[in-house]
C-alpha positions as CSV (number, residue, x, y, z in Angstrom):
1,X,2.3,7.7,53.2
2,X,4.8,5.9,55.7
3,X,8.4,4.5,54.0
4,X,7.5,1.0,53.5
5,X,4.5,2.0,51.5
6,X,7.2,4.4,49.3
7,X,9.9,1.9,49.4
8,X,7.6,-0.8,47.5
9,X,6.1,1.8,45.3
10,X,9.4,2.9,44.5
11,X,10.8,-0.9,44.0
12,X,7.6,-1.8,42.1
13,X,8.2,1.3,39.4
14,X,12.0,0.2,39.3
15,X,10.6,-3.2,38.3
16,X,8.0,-1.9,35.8
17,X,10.5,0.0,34.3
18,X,12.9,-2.9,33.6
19,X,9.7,-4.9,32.5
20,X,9.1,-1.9,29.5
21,X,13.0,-2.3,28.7
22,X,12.6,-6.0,28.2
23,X,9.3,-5.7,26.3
24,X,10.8,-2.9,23.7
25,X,13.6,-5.3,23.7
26,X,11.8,-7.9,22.8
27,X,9.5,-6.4,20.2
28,X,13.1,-5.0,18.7
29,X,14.0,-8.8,18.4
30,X,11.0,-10.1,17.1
31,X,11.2,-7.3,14.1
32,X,14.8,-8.4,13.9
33,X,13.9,-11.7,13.5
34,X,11.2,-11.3,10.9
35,X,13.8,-9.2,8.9
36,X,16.3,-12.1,9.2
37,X,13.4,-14.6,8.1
38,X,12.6,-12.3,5.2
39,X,16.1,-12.6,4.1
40,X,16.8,-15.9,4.3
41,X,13.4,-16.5,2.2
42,X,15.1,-14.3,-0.4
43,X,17.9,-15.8,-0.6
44,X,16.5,-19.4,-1.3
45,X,14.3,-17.8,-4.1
46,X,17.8,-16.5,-5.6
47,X,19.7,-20.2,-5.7
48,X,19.4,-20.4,-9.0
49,X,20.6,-17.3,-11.5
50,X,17.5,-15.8,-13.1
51,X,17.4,-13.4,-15.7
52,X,15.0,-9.7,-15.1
53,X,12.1,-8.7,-18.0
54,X,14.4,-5.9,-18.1
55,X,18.0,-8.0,-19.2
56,X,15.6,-10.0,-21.4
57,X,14.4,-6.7,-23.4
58,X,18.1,-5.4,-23.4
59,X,19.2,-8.8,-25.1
60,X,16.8,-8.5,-27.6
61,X,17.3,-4.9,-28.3
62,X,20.7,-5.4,-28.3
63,X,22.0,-8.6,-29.0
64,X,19.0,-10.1,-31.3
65,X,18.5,-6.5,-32.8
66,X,15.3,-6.2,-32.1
67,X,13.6,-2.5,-31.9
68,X,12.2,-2.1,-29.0
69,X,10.8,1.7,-30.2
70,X,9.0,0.1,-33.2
71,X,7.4,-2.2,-31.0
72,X,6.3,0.5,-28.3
73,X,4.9,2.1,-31.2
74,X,3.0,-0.5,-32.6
75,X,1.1,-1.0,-29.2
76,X,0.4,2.9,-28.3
77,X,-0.4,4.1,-31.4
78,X,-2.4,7.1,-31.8
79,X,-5.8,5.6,-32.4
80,X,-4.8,4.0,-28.4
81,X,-3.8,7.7,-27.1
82,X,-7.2,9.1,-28.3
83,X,-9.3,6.6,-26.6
84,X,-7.0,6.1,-23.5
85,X,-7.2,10.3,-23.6
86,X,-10.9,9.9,-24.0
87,X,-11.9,7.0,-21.6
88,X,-8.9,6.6,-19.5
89,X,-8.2,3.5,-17.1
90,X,-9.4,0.3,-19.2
91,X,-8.9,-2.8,-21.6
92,X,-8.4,-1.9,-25.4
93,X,-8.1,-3.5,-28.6
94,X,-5.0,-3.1,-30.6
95,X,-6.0,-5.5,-33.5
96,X,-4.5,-9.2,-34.9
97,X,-6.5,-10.7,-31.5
98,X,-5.0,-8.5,-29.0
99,X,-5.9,-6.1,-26.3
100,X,-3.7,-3.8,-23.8
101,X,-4.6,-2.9,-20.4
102,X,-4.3,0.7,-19.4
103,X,-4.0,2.0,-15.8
104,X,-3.1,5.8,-14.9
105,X,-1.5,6.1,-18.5
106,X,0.6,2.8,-18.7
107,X,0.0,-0.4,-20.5
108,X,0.1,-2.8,-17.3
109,X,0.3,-5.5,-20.3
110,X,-1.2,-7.2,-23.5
111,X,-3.3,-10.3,-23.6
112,X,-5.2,-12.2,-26.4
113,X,-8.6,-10.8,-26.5
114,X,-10.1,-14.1,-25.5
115,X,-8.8,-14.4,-22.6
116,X,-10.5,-11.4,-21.0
């Protein structure tokens, strides 16, 4: 192969190699910016104060004296824990008009029976 041919072949990896630089820089940005994006989303979500399920149950329990054990045990009771051990996954009645929907062992929530 004579030097010329070398020389460009050599000049032409040099180049691709700054081209695969730019590229992963690139992609890098690109992530960065949809991280920065995701961010800013959150933060507009967040303008106004907002209160968790979680601070809403601890109020109750706490401030409004509500028990929150009595409650759990008025949903799972152990007519629920024989069929849920029975049947697993699924929808179940728990009386007065409602039902509780199980997956993997955990009431996902409780709706009025006609609405399923």
């Amino acid at each position: 192969m004579s030097k010329n041919v070398e020389a460009k072949l050599q000049e032409l990896d040099k180049r691709l190699g700054e081209i695969k630089g730019i590229l992963l820089e690139h992609d890098s940005l690109l992530e960065e910016g949809r991280l920065i994006s995701d961010q800013i989303e959150l933060l507009k979500k967040r303008r106004h104060l907002s209160l968790s399920d979680h601070a809403i149950v601890r109020y109750m329990e706490r401030v409004l004296g509500i028990d929150i054990e009595q409650i759990t045990n008025m949903v799972i009771t152990e007519s629920l824990k024989t069929k849920v051990n029975a049947m697993g996954n699924g929808t179940y009645g728990i009386g007065d008009g409602f039902k509780v929907i199980i997956k993997d062992n955990y009431v996902l929530t409780v709706v009025k029976k006609e609405k399923l």
